[in-house]
C-alpha positions as CSV (number, residue, x, y, z in Angstrom):
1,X,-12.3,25.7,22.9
2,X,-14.8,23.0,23.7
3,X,-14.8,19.8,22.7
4,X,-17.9,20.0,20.8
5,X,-16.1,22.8,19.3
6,X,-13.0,21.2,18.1
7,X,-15.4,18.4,17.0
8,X,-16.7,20.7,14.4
9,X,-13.3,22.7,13.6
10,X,-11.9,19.3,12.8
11,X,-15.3,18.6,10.7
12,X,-14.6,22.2,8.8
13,X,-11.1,21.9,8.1
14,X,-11.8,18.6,6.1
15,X,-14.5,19.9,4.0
16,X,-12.3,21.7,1.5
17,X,-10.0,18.5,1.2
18,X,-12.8,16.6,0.8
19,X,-14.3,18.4,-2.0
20,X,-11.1,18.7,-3.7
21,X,-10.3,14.5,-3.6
22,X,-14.0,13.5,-4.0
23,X,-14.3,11.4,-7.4
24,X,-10.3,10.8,-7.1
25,X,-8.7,7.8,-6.8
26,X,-6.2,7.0,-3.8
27,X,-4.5,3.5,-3.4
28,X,-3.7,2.5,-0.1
29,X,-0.6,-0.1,0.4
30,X,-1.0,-1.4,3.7
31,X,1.0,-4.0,5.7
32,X,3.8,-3.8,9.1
33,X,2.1,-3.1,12.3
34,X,-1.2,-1.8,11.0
35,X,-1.7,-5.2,10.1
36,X,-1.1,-7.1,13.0
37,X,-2.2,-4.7,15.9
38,X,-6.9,-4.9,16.2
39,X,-6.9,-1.6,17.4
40,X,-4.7,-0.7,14.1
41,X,-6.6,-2.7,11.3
42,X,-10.0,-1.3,12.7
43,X,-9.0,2.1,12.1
44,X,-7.3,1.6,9.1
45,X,-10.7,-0.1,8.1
46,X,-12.9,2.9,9.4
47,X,-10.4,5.3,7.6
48,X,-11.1,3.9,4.0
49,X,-15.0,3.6,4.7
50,X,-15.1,7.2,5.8
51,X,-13.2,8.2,2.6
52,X,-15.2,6.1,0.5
53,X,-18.2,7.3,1.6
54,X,-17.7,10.9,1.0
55,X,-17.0,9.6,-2.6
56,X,-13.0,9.0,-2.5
57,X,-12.4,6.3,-4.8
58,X,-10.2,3.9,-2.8
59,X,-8.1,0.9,-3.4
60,X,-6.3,-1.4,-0.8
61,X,-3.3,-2.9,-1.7
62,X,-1.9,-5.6,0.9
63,X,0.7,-8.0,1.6
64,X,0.9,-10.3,4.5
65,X,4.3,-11.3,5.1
66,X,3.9,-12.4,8.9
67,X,0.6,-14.5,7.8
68,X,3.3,-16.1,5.0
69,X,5.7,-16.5,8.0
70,X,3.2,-18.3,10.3
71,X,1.7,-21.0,8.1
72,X,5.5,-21.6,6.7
73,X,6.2,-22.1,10.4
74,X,3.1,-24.8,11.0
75,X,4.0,-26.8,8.0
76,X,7.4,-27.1,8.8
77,X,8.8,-25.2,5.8
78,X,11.9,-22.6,6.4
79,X,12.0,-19.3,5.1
80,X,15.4,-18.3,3.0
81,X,15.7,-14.4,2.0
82,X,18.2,-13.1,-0.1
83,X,18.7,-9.5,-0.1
84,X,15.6,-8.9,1.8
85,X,13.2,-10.9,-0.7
86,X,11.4,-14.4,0.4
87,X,13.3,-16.7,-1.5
88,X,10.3,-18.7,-2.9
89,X,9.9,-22.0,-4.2
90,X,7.1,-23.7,-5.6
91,X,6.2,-25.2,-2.3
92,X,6.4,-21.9,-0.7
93,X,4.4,-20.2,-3.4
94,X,1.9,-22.7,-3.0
95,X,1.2,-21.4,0.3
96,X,1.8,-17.6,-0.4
97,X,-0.7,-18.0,-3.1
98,X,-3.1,-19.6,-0.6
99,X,-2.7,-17.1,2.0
100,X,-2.6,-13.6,0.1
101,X,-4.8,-14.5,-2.2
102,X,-7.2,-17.0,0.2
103,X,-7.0,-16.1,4.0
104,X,-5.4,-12.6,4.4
105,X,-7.8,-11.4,1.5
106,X,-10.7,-12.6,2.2
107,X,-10.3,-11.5,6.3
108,X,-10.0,-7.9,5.2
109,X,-13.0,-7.8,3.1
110,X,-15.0,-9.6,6.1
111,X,-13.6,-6.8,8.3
112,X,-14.5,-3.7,5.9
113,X,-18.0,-5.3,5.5
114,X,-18.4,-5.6,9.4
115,X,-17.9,-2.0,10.0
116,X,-20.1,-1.4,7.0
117,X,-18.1,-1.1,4.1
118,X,-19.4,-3.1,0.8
119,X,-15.4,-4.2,-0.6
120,X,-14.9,-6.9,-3.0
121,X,-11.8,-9.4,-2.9
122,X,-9.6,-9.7,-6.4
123,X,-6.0,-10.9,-6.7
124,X,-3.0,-10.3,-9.5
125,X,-4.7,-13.2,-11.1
126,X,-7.7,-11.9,-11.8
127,X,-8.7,-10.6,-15.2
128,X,-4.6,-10.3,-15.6
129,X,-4.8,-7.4,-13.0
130,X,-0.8,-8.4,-12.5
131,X,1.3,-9.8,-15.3
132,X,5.2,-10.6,-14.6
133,X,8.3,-12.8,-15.7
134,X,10.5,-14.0,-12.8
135,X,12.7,-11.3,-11.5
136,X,15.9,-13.1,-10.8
137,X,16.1,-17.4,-10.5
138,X,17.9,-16.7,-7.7
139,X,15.1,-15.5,-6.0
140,X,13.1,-18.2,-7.1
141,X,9.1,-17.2,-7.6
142,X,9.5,-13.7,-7.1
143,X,8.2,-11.8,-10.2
144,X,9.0,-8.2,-11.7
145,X,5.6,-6.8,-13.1
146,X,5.4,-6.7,-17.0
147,X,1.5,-5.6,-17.0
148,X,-1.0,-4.0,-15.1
149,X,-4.8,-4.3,-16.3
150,X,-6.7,-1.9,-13.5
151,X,-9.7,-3.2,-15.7
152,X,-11.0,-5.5,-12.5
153,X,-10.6,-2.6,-10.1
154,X,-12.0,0.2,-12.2
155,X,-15.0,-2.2,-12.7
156,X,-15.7,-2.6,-8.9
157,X,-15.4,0.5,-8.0
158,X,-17.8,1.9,-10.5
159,X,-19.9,-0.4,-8.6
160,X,-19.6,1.2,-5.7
161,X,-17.1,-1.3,-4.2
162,X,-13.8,-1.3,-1.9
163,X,-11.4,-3.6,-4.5
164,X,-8.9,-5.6,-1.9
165,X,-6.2,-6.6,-3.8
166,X,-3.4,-9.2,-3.0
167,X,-0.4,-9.4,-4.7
168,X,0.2,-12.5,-6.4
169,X,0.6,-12.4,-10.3
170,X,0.0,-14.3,-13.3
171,X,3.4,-15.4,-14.9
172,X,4.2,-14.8,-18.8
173,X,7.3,-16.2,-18.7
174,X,6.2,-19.5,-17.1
175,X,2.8,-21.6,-16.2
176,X,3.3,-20.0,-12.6
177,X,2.1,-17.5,-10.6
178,X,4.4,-14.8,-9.1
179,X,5.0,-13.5,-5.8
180,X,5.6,-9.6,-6.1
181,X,6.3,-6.8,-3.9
182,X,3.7,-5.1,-2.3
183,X,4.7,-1.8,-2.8
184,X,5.7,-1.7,-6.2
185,X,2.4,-3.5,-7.3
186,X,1.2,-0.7,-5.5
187,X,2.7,1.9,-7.1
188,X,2.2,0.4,-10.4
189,X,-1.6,-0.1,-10.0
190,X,-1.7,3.4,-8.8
191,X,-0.4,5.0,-11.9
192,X,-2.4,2.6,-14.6
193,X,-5.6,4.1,-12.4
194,X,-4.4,7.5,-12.9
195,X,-4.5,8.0,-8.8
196,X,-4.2,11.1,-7.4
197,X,-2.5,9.7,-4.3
198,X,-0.7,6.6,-3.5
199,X,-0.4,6.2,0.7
200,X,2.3,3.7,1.5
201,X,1.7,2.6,5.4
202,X,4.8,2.3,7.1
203,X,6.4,0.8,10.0
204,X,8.6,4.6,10.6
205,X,7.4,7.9,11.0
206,X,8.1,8.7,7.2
207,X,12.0,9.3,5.9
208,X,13.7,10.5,8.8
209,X,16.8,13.0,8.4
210,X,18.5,10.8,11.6
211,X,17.1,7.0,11.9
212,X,17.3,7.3,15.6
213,X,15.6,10.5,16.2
214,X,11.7,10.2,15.4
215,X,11.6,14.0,15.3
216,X,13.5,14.8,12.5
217,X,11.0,14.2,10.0
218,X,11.3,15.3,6.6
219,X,7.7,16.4,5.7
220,X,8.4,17.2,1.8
221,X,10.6,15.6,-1.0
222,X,11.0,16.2,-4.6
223,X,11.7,13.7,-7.2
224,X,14.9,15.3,-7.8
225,X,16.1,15.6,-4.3
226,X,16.3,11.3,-4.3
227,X,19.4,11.1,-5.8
228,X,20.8,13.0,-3.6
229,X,19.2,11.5,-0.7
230,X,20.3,8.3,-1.6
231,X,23.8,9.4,-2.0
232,X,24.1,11.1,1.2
233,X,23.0,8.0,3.0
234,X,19.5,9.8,4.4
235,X,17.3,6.9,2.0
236,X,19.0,3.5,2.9
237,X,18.2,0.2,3.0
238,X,14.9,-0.8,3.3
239,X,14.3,2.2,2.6
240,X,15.5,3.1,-1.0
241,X,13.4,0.3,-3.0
242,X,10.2,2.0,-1.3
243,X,11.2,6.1,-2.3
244,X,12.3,4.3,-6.2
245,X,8.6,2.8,-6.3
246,X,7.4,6.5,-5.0
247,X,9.2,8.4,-7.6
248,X,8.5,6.0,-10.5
249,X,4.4,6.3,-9.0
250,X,5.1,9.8,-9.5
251,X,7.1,9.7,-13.0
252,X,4.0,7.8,-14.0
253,X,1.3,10.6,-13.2
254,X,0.2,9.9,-9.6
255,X,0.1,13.4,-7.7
256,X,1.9,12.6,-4.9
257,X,3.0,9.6,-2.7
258,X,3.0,9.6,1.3
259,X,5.0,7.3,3.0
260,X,3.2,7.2,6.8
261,X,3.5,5.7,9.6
262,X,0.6,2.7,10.4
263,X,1.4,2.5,14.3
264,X,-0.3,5.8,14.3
265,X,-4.0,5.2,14.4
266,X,-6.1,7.6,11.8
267,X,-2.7,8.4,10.0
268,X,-5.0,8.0,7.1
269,X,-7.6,10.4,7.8
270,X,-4.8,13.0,9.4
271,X,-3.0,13.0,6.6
272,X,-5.8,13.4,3.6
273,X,-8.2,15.6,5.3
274,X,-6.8,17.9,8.1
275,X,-3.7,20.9,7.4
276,X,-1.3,18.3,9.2
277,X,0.8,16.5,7.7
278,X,2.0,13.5,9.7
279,X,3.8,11.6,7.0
280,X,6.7,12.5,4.5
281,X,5.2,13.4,1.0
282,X,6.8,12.9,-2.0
283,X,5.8,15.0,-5.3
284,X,7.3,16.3,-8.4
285,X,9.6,19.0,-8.4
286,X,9.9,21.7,-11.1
């Protein structure tokens, strides 16, 4: 087959996905490597401008731990994390604030808007998009979400815009705002949106049967195979927070939940509109 042939092939084989997921929601949670690597975040970029502009509503969650990391590190501040979450005080929230909500924000909306996308910046703060009291004190100003207005994000993208949304939200609890996990606001803000799909981007191939071997991918899961999962040691550390926020997505009405892997450029794209699935994909079971 020629090239120009394959060109179109690939061009057919998305036509029926596209016409089945045109006028539906999908939220994107993006962070790891697709964040730091150019040749990554550009194709991450193009991915959600192509789907928005065959009518895909999409939404673009981020986090920006590293960014968090590196001004911490210039001001002199050290990091504490206790069981995997940034222990944050105000001092540190100060500056999470400022750089999810501020810099990290802001630079993806100037990058969707240089390769043509029209996206609009709005954080947890904004029209009470994320409400939450403090999860534990001993994680300092780390929240657990109590509300979720998708009001804000609804609104822009009946406009016609790409919402970017950081993760920060407003406390109840406390005059403070919260730092919460990127994934679970994720997840949450997919369901109160009614998504069809929630794509999680990954440092990993997806949930691998055997951590060292990349080929043992598990391609489908059912809610009610987690358990198990879990049990068995298959889903384990980092890893089990992520699948509880997928099935909860999923317990909530989203369709289904794809964890993929960001190093691969276009993951987005492969996985939404072509017959191969790249990532592991998590729906309800019967």
């Amino acid at each position: 087959m020629s090239s120009h042939e394959q060109q179109a092939q690939t061009l057919v084989e998305a036509l029926p996905y596209i016409q089945k997921f045109t006028g539906k929601t999908v939220v994107v949670k993006y962070g790891g490597n697709a964040m730091i690597s150019d040749e990554l975040r550009k194709a991450v970029m193009s991915d959600i401008i192509l789907l928005s502009l065959v009518g895909i509503r999409v939404v673009m969650v981020h986090g920006g731990g590293p960014e968090i990391g590196e001004m911490l590190a210039r001001v002199g501040k050290e990091t504490h994390f206790v069981d995997g979450l940034r222990c944050t005080d105000a001092e540190t929230m100060d500056i999470v604030q400022s750089v999810l909500c501020g810099k990290v924000n802001k630079n993806l909306v100037a990058q969707l808007g240089r390769l043509g996308g029209l996206a609009i910046g709005l954080c947890g703060l904004d029209g009470g998009l994320f409400r939450a009291c403090q999860l534990d004190e001993k994680y300092g100003l780390v929240g657990r979400i109590t509300g979720v207005n998708p009001e804000p994000v609804e609104n822009a993208l009946m406009s016609g815009y790409i919402p970017v949304v950081s993760t920060v939200a407003q406390g109840e609890d406390a005059d403070t705002a919260y730092n919460i996990n990127a994934d679970t606001a994720a997840a949450r803000l997919a369901a109160a949106l009614g998504a069809e799909k929630l794509i999680l981007l990954t440092d990993v191939r997806g949930l691998l049967r055997d951590p060292k071997d990349e080929e043992s991918l598990i391609h489908v899961v059912r809610t009610y195979d987690v358990p198990a999962l879990v049990a068995d040691g298959t889903i384990s550390g980092g890893m089990i927070p992520k699948m509880e926020c997928c099935v909860d997505a999923i317990n909530s009405g989203v369709e289904r939940v794809h964890i993929l892997d960001g190093r691969i450029p276009h993951s987005i794209l492969i996985e939404l509109l072509s017959d191969r699935g790249i990532g592991t994909m998590l729906e309800k079971g019967d």
